[in-house]
Residue, then its C-alpha position, 0 to 999 in steps of 0.5 A: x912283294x910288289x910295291x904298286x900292289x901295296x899302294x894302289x890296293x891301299x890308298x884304293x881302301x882308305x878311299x872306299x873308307x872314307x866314303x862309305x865308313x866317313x860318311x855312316x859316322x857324320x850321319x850318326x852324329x848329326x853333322x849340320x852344315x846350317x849349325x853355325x859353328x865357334x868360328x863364327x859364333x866366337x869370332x874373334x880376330x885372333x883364334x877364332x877366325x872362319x878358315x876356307x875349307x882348303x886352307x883349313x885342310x892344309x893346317x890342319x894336314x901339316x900340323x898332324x902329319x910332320x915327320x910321323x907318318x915317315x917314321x913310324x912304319x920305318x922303325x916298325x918295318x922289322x916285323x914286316x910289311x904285312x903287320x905295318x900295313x894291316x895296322x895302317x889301314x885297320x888302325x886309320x880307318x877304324x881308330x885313327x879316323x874315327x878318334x880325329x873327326x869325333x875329337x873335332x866334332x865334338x870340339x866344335x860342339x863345345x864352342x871350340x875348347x879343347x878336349x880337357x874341356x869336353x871332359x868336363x863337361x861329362x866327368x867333371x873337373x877333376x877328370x879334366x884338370x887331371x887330363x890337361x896336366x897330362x896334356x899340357x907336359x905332354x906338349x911341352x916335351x913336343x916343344x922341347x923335341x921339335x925346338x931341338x930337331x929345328x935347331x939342329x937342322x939349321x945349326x952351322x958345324x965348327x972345324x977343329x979350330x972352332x970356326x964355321x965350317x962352310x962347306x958342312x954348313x951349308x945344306x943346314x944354312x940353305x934350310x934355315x934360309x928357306x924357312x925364314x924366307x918362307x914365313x915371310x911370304x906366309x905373312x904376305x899371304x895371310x895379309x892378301x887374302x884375308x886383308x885384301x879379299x885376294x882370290x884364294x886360287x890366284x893367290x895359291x898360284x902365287x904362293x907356290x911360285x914363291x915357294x919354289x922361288x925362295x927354295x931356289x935363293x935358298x939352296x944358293x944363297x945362305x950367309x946365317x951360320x949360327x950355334x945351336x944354341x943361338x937357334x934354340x933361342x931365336x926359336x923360342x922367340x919364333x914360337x912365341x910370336x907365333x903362339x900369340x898373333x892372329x891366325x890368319x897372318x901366320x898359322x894359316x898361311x904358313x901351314x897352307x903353303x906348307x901343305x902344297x911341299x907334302x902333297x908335292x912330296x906324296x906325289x913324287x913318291x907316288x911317281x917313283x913307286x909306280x913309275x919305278x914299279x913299271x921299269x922294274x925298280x921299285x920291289x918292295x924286299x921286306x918279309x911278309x913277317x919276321x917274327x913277333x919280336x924285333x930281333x933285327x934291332x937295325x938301330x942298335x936297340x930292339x923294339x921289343x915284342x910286336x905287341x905292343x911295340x907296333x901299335x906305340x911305333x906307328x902312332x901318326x901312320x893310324x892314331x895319335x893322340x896329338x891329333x885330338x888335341x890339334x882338331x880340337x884346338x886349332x882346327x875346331x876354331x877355324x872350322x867354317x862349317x860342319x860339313x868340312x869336318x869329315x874331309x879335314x879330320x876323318x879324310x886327313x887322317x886317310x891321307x896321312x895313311x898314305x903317307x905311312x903305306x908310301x914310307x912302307x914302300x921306301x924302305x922296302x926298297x932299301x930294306x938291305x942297307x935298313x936291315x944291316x944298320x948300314x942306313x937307319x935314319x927314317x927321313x934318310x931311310x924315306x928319302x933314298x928310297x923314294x929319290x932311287x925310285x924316281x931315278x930308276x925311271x926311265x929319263x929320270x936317271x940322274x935326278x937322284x941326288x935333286x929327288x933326295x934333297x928336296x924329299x930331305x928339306x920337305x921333311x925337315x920344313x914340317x917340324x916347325x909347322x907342328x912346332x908351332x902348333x904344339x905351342x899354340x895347342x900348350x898355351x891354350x891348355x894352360x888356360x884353360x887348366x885355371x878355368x873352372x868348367x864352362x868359365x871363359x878367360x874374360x870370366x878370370x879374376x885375380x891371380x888366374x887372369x895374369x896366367x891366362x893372359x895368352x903372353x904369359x901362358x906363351x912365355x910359361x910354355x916356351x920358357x919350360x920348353x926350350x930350357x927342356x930342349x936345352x937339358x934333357x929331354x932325350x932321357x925322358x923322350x922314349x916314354x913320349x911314344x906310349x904317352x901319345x897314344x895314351x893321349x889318344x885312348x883318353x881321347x877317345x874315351x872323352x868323345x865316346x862319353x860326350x856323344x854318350x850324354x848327347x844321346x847320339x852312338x858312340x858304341x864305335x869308340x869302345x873297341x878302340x878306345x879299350x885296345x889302346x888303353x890295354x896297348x898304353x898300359x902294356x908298354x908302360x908296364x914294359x917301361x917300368x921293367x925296363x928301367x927297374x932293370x937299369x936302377x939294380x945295375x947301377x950305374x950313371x944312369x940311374x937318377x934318369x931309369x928313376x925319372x922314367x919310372x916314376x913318370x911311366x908309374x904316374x901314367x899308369x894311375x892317370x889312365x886307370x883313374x881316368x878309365x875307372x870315371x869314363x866307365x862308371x859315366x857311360x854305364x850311367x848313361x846307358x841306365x838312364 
């Protein structure tokens, strides 16, 4: 199959979308742009704060997009091309989308709180406790994967001898200085522009020049040679700070200028796959479809039956449910009008479509080595795709190596920004699980107003974080991937009997919101077996496949309860 063919036909579908679909949705629900929204009506200097459409749209794009887009359509190329991209498209346009942009509209109707709070609001307390709890470890076992990831992207590597080794060390090195000389001009940035009134266009110009100006220093210039452990702390410190200062100094900035190395990223892939297309380079070998189970298991471990592996695997390429928490945690407090709801949140999620359709296409160009298990990590996968595409273009031959360091840095950059937007989101949970519905953190007394103080639920948060980074967290991470996508079918639910309460359709959230509910439980079910399986052989494992099951187990009850309460809310809305 030709990969231009799969792009252009693809990103022509999600534009179309957007402007047929996107809009039908923001006409139903009423979006207003003369409503004030929480940004303004809750200002508060810190998380509340009116962001600039554009700058918005960059947090809010490099907080949902991360490495996940670029993964999931790796992992899930071995049932072919055609199920990875029918379920990016299908699952972006009609799920992933619609679960963003009603999360965030909803958010923003409900002064800003998150999506625990939303339930409240239509099936009580219990049922929003119950869905932070869920929520809140959910993102402490993002923190504790990222924080890890992070640090093992900066961490020096040791010779026999125990000394640093320069010569391995210095692609990570490089990293971690680019990233500290980034936040840096982040801060700079936020202060002009939201301090000084500096012109955003005469800024961004600058901040870009910048961008490439410390990616240059970096990648010559890096004398911080740390352990791993040493970064996990100063990580941690990193991500406390972050969790607790004022948007606008950090979190916007930082996520904003981070947004133009994704977007740069998108169109180098976007040059490669259509101009190395042209000169014939950039075929995309992957079968149409291989099967309904993973028998190629490239990594070692088969994903098991498409159903559901494929709708768990590419979660962020179509619907996740860490974006329901970012739109209505971060972004919903920086909204500036109703109006930039469909471009942020149903238009990102678009975006980060074509991310996931260009990750398609990388790895149908190596799909050889990706198939044999010769080449198998999916930012590696992603990278040499995408860097052999540009150099199969003609007067761009010797720019494979350039295209493939950079395509590898600008992956690795994006797990700090989501990160820190994990701890954020974390922290914010961990408020308002203290708080009874409708009360606010200057309503808490006692006991409840030292834990939601925002120091102590950051340090709570990345204290249980880093110390699970430390540990453990990969014996637990493989449930993260139907944990998610659970996360996204109770989002769903929630915004489905919110809009049913507010009087406005909600009929397009129920076939998603059931198909994920049906999905989620299937692999949890799988996950049980699974892990029943490792408990009657025996073995050193067996203290972690009870863990697993017990938390798959919990999960299960979690999205029964939480459907039965949405089921009976929505069929009481309908008789009255």
């Amino acid at each position: 199959m030709n990969s231009i063919a799969v792009l252009v036909i693809g990103i022509a579908i999600l534009a179309i979308a957007y402007v047929t679909y996107g809009k039908w949705l923001a006409d139903q629900w009423g979006i207003d742009p003369s409503k004030e929204t929480p940004s303004h009506t809750e200002e508060d200097g810190v998380d509340y704060v009116p962001a600039k459409a554009p700058v918005l749209m960059g947090h809010h794009f490099s907080s949902i997009a991360g490495a996940g887009p670029i993964n999931g359509p790796i992992q899930a190329a071995v049932f072919g091309w055609i199920p990875v991209l029918l379920w990016i498209l299908i699952g972006g346009i009609f799920f992933g989308a619609v679960h963003d942009f009603g999360a965030l509209f909803a958010s923003i109707r409900n002064k800003g709180q998150s999506i625990g709070e939303v339930i409240a609001t239509t099936m009580g307390g219990k049922a929003k406790k119950l869905f932070i709890i869920f929520s809140y470890l959910t993102l402490i076992l993002v923190v504790a994967a990222f924080a890890s990831i992070v640090a093992n992207t900066f961490m020096a590597a040791y010779d026999e001898n125990g000394a640093v080794d320069l010569a391995a060390s210095a692609s990570n090195a490089s990293t971690a200085m680019i990233s500290i000389m980034f936040i840096i001009i982040a801060i700079v940035f936020g202060f002009f522009v939201y301090r000084k009134n500096m012109g955003l266009g005469l800024s961004t110009i600058i901040g870009v020049a910048a961008i490439i100006l410390c990616m240059a220093v970096g990648l010559n210039w890096h004398p911080i040679y740390l352990s791993n452990t040493t970064w996990m702390i100063i990580v941690g410190i990193y991500i406390t700070v972050a969790s607790i200062t004022p948007v606008w100094i950090l979190l916007q900035p930082r996520d904003y200028l981070s947004s133009f190395l994704l977007y740069f990223m998108m169109i180098v892939a976007v040059v490669g796959i259509i101009g190395g297309g042209i000169a014939g380079g950039s075929q995309m070998n992957i079968p149409a479809f291989t099967g309904f189970k993973d028998t190629l298991a490239p990594t070692g471990t088969s994903l098991g039956y498409m159903f559901p592996a494929l709708f768990v695997t590419i979660a962020c390429g179509a619907i996740s449910g860490f974006h329901s928490l970012v739109g209505s945690g971060t972004t919903a407090k920086q909204l500036n009008n109703e109006k930039d709801a469909r471009p942020i949140a149903y238009g990102g999620m678009l975006i980060e479509c074509a991310l996931a359709i260009i990750s398609l296409c990388a790895v149908g160009y190596v799909w050889s080595e990706y198939a044999a298990g010769e080449t198998v990590t999916p930012t590696v996968v992603f990278a040499s795709g995408i860097s052999r595409m540009v150099s199969s273009i003609p007067g761009l031959a010797g720019t494979e190596q350039i295209a493939y360091s950079l395509l590898v840095l600008t992956v690795s950059a994006f797990c700090l920004t989501s990160l820190d937007t994990a701890t954020r989101l974390a922290r914010y949970m961990f408020q308002e699980f203290w708080l009874e519905p409708g009360e606010t953190i200057e309503d808490a007394t006692g006991y409840k107003k030292v834990l939601t103080n925002p120091l102590v639920s950051t340090i709570i948060t990345v204290v249980l974080g880093i110390t699970l980074g430390l540990t453990g967290y990969a014996n637990v991470w493989p449930l993260f991937g139907a944990a998610n996508q659970l996360l996204a079918a109770l989002g769903l639910l929630a915004v489905a009997t919110w809009l049913g309460k507010a009087g406005k359709n909600n009929k397009m959230f129920y076939l998603p919101m059931a198909f994920m509910l049906v999905v989620t439980i299937t692999s949890l079910c799988f996950t049980l077996q699974a892990n029943f399986s490792g408990i009657s052989a025996g073995g050193e494992g067996v203290t972690w496949c009870v863990i697993r099951a017990v938390i798959a187990l919990l999960l299960i009850v979690l999205a029964v309860i939480l459907a039965i309460d949405g089921i009976k809310t929505m069929s009481g809305q309908k008789k009255n």
